[in-house]
DSSP file (Angstrom, degrees, kcal/mol; ACC not computed):
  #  RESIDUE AA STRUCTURE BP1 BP2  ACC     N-H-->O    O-->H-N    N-H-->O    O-->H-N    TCO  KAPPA ALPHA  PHI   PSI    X-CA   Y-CA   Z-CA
    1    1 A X              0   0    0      0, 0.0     2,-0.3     0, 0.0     5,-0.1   0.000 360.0 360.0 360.0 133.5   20.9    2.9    3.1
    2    2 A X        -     0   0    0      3,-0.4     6,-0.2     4,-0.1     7,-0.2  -0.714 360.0-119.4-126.6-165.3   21.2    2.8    6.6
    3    3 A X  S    S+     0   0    0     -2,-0.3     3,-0.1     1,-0.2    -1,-0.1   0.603 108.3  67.3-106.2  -4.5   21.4   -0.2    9.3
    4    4 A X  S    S+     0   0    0      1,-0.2     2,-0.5     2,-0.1    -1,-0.2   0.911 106.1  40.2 -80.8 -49.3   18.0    1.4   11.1
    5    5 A X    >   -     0   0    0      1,-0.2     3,-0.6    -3,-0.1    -3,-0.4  -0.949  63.0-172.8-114.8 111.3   15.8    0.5    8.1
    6    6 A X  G >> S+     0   0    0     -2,-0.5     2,-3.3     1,-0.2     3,-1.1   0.932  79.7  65.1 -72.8 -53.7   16.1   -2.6    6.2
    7    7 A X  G 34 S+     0   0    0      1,-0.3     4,-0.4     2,-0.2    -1,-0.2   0.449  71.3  87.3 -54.7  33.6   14.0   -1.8    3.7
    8    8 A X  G X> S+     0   0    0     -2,-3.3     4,-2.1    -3,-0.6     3,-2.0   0.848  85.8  59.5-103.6 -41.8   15.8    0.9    2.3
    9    9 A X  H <> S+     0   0    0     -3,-1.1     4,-0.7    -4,-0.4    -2,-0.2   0.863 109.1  46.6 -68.0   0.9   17.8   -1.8    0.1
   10   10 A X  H 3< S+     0   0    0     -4,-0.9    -1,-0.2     2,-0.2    -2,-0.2   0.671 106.9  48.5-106.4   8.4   14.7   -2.7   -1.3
   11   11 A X  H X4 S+     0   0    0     -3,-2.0     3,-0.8    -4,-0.4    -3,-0.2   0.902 114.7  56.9 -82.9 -41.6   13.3    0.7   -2.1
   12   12 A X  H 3< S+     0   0    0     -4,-2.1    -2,-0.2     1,-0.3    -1,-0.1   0.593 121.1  23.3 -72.2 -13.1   17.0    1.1   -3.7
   13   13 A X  T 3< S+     0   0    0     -4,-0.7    26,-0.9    -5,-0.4     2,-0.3   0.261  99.7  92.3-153.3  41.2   16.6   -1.9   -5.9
   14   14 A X    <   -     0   0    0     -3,-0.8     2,-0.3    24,-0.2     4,-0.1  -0.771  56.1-146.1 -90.7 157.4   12.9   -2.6   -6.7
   15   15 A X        +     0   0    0     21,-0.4     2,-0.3    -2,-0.3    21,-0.1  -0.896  62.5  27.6-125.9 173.7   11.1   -1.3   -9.4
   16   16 A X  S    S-     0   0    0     -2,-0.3     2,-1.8     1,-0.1    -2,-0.1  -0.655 126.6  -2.9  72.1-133.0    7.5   -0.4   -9.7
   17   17 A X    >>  +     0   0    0     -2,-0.3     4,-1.2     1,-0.3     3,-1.2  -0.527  64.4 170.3-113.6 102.2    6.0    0.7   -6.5
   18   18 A X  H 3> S+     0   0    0     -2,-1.8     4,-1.0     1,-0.4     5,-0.3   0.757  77.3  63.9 -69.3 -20.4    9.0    0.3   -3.6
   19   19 A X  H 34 S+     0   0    0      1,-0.2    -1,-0.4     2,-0.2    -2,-0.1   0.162 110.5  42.4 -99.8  23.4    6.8    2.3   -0.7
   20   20 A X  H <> S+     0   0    0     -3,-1.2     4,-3.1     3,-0.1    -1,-0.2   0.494 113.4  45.9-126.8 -48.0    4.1   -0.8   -1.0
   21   21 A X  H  X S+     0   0    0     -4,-1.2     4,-2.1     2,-0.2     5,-0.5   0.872 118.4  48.6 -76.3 -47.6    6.4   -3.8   -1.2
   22   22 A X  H  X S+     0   0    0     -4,-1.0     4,-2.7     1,-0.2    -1,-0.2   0.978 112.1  43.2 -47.1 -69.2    8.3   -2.0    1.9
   23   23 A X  H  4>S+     0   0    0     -5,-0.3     5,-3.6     2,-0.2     6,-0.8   0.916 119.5  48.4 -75.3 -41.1    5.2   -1.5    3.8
   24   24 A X  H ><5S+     0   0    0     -4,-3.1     3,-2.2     3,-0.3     5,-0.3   0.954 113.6  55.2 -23.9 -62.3    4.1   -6.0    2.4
   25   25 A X  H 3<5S+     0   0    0     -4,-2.1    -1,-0.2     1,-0.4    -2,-0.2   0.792 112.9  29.4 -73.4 -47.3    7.3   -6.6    3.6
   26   26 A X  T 3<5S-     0   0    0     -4,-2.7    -1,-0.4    -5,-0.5    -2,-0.2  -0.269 113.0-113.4 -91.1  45.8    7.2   -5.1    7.5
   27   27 A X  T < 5S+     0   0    0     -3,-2.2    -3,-0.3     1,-0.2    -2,-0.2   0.587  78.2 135.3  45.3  40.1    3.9   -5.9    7.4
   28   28 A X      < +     0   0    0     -5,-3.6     2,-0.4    -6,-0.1    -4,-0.3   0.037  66.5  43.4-101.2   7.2    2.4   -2.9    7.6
   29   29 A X        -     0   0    0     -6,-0.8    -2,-0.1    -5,-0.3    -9,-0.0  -0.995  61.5-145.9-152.8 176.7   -0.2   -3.5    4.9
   30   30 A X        +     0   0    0     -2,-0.4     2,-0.1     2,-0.1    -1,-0.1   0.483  58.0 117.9-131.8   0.9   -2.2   -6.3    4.1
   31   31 A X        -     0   0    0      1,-0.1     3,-0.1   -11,-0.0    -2,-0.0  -0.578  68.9-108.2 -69.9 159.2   -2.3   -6.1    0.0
   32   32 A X        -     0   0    0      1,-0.1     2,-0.7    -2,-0.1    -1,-0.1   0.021  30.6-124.0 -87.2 140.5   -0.9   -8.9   -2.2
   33   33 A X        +     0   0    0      1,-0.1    -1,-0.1     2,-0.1     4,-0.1  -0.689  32.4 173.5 -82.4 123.2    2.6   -7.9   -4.2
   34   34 A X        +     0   0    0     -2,-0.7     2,-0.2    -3,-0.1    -1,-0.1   0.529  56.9  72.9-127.5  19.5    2.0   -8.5   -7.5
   35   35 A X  S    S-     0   0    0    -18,-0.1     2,-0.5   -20,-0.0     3,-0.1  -0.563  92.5-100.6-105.5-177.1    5.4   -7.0   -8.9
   36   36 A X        -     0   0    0     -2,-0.2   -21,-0.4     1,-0.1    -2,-0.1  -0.786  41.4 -77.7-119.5 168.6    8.4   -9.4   -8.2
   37   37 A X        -     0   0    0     -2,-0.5    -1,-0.1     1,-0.1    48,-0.0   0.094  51.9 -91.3 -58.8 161.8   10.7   -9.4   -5.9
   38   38 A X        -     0   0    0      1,-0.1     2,-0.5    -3,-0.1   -24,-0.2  -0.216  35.8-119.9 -75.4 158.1   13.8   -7.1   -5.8
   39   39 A X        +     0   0    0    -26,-0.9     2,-0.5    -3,-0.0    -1,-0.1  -0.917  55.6 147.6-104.5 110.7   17.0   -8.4   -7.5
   40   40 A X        -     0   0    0     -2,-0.5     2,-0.4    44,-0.0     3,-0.1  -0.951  50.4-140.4-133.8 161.4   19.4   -8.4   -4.6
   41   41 A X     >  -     0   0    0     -2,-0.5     4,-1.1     1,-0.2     5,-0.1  -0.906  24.6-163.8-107.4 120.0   22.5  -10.7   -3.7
   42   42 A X  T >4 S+     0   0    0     -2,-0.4     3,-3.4     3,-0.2     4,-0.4   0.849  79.5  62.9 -77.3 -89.4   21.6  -10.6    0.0
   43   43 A X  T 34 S+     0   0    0      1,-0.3    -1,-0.1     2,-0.2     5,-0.1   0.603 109.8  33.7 -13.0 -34.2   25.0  -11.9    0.8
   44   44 A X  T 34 S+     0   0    0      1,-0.1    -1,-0.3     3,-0.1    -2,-0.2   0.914 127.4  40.5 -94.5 -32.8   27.0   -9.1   -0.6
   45   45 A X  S << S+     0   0    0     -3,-3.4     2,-0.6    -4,-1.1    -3,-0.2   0.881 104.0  62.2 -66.5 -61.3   24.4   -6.5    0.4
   46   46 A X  S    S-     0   0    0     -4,-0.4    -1,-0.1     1,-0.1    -4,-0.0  -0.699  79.1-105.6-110.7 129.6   23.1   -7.3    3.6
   47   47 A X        -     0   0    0     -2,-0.6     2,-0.2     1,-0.1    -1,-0.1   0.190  34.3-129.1 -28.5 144.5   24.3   -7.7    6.9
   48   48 A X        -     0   0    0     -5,-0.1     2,-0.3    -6,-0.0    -1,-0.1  -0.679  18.0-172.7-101.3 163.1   24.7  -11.0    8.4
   49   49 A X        -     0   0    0     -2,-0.2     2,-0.3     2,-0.0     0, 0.0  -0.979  13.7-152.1-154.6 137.0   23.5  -12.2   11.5
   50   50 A X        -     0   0    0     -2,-0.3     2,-0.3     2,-0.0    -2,-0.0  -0.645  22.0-172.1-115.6 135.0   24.8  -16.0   12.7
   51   51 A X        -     0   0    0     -2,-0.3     2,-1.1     2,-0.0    -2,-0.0  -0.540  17.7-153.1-141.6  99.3   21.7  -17.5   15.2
   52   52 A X        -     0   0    0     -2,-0.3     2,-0.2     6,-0.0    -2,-0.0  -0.508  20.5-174.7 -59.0  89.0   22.3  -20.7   17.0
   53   53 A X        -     0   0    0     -2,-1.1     2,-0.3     2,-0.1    -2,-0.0  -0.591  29.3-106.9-104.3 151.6   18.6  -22.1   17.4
   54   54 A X    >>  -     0   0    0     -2,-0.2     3,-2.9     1,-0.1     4,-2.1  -0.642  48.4-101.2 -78.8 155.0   17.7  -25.7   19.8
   55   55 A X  H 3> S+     0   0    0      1,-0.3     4,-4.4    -2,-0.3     5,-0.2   0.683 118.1  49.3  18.2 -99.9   16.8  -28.6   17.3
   56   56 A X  H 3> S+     0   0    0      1,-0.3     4,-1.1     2,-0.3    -1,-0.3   0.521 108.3  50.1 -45.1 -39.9   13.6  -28.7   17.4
   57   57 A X  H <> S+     0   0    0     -3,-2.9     4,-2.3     3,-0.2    -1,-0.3   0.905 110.5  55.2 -82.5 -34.0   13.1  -25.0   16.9
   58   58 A X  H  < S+     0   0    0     -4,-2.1     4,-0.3     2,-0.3    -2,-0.3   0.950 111.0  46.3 -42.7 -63.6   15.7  -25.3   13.7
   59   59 A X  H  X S+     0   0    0     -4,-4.4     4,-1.9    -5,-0.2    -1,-0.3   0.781 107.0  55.7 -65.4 -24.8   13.5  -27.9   12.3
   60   60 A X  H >X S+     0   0    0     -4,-1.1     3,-1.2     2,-0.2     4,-0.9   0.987 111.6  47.2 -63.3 -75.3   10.2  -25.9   13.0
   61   61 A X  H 3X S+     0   0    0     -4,-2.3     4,-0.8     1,-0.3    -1,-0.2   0.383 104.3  57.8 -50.5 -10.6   11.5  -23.2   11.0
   62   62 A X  H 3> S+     0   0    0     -2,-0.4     4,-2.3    -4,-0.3     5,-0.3   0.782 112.0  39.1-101.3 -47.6   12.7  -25.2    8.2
   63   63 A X  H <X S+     0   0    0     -4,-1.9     4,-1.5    -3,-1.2    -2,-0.2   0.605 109.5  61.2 -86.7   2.4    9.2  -26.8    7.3
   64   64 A X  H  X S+     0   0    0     -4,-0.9     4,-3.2     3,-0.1     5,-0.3   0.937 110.1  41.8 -86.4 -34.1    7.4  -23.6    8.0
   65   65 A X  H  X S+     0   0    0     -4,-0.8     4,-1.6     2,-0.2     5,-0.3   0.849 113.6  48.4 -68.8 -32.3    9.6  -22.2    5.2
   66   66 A X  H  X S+     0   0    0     -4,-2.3     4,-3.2     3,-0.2    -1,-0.2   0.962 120.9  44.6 -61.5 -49.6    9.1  -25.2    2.9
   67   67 A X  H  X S+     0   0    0     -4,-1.5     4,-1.8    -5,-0.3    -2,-0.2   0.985 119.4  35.7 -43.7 -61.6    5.1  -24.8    3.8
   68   68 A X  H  X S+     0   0    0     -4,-3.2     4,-2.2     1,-0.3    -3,-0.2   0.679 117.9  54.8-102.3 -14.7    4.7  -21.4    3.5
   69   69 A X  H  X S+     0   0    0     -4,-1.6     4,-1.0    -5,-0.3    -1,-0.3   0.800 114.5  49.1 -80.6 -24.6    7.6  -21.4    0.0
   70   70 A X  H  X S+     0   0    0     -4,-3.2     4,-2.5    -5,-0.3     5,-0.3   0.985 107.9  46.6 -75.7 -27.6    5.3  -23.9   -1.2
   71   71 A X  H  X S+     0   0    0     -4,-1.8     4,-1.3     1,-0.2     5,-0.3   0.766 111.3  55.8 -77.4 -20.7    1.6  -21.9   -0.6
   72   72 A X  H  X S+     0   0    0     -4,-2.2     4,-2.5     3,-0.1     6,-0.9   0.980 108.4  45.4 -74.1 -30.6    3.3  -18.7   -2.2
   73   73 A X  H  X S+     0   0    0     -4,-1.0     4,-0.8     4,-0.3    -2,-0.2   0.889 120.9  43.5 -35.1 -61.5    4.2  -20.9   -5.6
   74   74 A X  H  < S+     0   0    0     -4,-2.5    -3,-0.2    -5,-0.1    -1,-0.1   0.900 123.7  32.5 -60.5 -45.2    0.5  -22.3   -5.4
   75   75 A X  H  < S+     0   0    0     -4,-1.3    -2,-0.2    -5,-0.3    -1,-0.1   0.907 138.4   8.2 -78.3 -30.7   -1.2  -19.1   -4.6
   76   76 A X  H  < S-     0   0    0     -4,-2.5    -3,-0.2    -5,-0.3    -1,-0.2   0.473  92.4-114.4-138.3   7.9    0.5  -16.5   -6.2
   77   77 A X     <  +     0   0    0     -4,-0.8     2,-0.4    -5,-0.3    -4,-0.3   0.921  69.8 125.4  71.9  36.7    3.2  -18.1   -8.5
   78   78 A X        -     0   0    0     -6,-0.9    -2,-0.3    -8,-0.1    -1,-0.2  -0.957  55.2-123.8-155.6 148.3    6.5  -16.8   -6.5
   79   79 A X        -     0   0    0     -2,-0.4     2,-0.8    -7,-0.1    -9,-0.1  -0.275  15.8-136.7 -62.9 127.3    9.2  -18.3   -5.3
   80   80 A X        -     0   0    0     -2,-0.2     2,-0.3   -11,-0.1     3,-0.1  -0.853  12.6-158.3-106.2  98.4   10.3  -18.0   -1.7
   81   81 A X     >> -     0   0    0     -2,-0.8     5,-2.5     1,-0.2     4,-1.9  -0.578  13.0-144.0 -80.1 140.1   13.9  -17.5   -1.2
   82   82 A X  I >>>S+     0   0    0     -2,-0.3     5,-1.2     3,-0.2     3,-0.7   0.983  96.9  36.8 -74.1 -62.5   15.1  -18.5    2.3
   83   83 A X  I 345S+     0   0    0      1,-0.2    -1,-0.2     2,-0.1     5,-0.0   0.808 126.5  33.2 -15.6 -72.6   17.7  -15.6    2.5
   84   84 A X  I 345S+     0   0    0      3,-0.1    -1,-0.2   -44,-0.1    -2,-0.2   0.297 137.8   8.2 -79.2 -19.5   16.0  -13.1    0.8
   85   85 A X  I <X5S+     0   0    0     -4,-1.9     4,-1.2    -3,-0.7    -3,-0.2   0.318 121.7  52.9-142.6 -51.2   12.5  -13.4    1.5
   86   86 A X  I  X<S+     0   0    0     -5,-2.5     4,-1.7    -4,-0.6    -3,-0.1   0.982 110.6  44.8 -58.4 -73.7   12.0  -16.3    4.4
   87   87 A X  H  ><S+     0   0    0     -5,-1.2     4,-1.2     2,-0.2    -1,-0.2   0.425 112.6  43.9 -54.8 -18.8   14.3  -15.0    6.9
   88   88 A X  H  > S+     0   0    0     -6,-0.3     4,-1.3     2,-0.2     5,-0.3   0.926 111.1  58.3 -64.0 -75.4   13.5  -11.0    7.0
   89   89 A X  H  X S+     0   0    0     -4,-1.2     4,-1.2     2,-0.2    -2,-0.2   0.733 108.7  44.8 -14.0 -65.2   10.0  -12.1    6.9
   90   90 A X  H >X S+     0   0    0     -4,-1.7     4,-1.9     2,-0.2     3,-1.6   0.983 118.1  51.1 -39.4 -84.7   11.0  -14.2   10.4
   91   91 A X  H >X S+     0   0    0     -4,-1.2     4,-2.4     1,-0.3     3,-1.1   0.767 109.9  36.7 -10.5-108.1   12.6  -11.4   11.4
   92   92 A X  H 3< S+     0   0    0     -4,-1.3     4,-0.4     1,-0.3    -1,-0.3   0.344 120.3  46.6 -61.9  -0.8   10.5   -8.7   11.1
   93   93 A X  H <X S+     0   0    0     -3,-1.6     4,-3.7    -4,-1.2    -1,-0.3   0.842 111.9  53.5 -89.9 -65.2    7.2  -10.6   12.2
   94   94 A X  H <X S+     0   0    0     -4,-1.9     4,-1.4    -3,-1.1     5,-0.4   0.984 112.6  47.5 -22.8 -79.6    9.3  -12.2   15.3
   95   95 A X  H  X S+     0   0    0     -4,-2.4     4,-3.6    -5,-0.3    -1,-0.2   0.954 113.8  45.8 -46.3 -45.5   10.1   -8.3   16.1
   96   96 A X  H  > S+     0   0    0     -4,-0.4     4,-0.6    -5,-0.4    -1,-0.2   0.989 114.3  45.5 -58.1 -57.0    6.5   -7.1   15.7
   97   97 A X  H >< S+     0   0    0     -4,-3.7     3,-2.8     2,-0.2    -2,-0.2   0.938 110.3  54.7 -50.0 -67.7    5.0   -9.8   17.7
   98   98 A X  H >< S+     0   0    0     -4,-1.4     3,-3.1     1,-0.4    -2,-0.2   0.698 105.3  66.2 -27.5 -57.5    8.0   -9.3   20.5
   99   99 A X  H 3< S+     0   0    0     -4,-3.6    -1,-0.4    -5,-0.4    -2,-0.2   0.491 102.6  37.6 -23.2 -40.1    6.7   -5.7   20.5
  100  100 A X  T << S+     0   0    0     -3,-2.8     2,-0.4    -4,-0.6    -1,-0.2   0.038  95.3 102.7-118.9  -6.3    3.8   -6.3   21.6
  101  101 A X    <   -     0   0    0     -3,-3.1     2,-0.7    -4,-0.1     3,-0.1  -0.814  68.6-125.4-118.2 119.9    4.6   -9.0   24.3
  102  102 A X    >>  -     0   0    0     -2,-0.4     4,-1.3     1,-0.1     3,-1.0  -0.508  32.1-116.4 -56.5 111.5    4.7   -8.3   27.9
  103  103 A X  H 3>>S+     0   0    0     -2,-0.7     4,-2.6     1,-0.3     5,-0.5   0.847 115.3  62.4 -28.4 -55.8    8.7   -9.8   29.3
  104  104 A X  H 345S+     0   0    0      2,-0.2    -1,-0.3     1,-0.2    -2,-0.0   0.804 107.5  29.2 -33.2 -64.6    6.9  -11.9   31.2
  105  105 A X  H X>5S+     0   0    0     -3,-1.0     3,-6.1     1,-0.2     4,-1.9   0.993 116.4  61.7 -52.2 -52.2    5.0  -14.0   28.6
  106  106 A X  H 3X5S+     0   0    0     -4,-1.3     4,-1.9     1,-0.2     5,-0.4   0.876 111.6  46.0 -45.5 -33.1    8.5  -13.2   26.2
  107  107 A X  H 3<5S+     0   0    0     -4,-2.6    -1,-0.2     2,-0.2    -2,-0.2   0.615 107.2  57.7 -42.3 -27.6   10.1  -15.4   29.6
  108  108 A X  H <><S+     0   0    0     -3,-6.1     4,-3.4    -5,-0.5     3,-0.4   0.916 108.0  44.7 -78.5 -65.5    7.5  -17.9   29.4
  109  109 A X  H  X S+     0   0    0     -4,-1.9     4,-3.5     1,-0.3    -2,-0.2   0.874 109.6  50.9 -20.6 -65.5    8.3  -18.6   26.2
  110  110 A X  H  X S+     0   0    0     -4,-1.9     4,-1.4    -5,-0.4    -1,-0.3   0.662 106.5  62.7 -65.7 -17.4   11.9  -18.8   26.4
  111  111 A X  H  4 S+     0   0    0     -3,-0.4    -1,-0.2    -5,-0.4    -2,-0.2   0.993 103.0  40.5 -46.7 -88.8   11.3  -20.8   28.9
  112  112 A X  H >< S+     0   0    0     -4,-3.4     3,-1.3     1,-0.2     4,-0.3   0.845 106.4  68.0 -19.8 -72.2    9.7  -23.4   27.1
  113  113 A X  H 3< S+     0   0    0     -4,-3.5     3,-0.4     1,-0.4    -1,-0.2   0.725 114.2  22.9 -32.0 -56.0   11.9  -23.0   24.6
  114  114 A X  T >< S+     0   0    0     -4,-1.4     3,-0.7     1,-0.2    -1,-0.4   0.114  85.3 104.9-109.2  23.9   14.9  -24.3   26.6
  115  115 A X  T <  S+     0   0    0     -3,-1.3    -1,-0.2     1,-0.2    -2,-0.1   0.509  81.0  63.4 -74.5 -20.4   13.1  -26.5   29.4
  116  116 A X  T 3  S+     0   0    0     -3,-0.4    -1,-0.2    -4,-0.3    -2,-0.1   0.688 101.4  47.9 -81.6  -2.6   14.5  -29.4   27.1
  117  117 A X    <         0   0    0     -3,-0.7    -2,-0.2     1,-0.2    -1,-0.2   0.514 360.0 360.0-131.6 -23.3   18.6  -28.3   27.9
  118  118 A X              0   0    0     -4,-0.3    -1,-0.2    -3,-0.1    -2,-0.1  -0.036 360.0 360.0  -7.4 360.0   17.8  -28.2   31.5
């Protein structure tokens, strides 16, 4: 495992077909997982990363993961763990977009973001 690729714990402790759920997982493909999710203890496994967010964004991020852990339950029968599943997810979605975003807009944003602490 190394700290460049997160998915490498979950090629190391998935079963069935790791290089699909990997690719699900950074978004790089757009079929359904139909195995279940790796068994990892995030906590012991995976690095931690401590994030100090305003209010308001804290609480957006807490009902998109109650939304979007309830529409995987309904749609596809699985469970969304906030650790294990929610937050990577943030992550690596957050990173893609970011990718893709000229400093400016990422500025605008941020902007936004903190125009209430002003």
């Amino acid at each position: 495992m190394t700290d460049d690729n997160p998915t490498d714990i979950v090629d190391d402790q998935a079963t069935g077909d790791t290089t699909e759920y990997s690719k699900v997982w950074m978004n790089e493909s757009k079929s359904d997982i139909s195995s279940s999710p790796p068994d990892v203890d995030v906590k012991s496994e995976w690095g931690s990363v401590t994030v100090y967010l305003p209010e308001s964004l804290r609480n957006e991020l807490e009902l998109t993961y109650r939304k979007l852990g309830y529409e995987c339950k309904q749609s596809h029968g699985r469970d969304l763990q906030k650790l294990r599943d929610f937050y990577p997810l943030v992550f690596a979605m957050g990173l893609e977009s970011l990718e893709s975003t000229d400093s400016e807009d990422a500025l605008s944003v941020l902007d936004f973001i903190l125009e209430d602490y002003e």
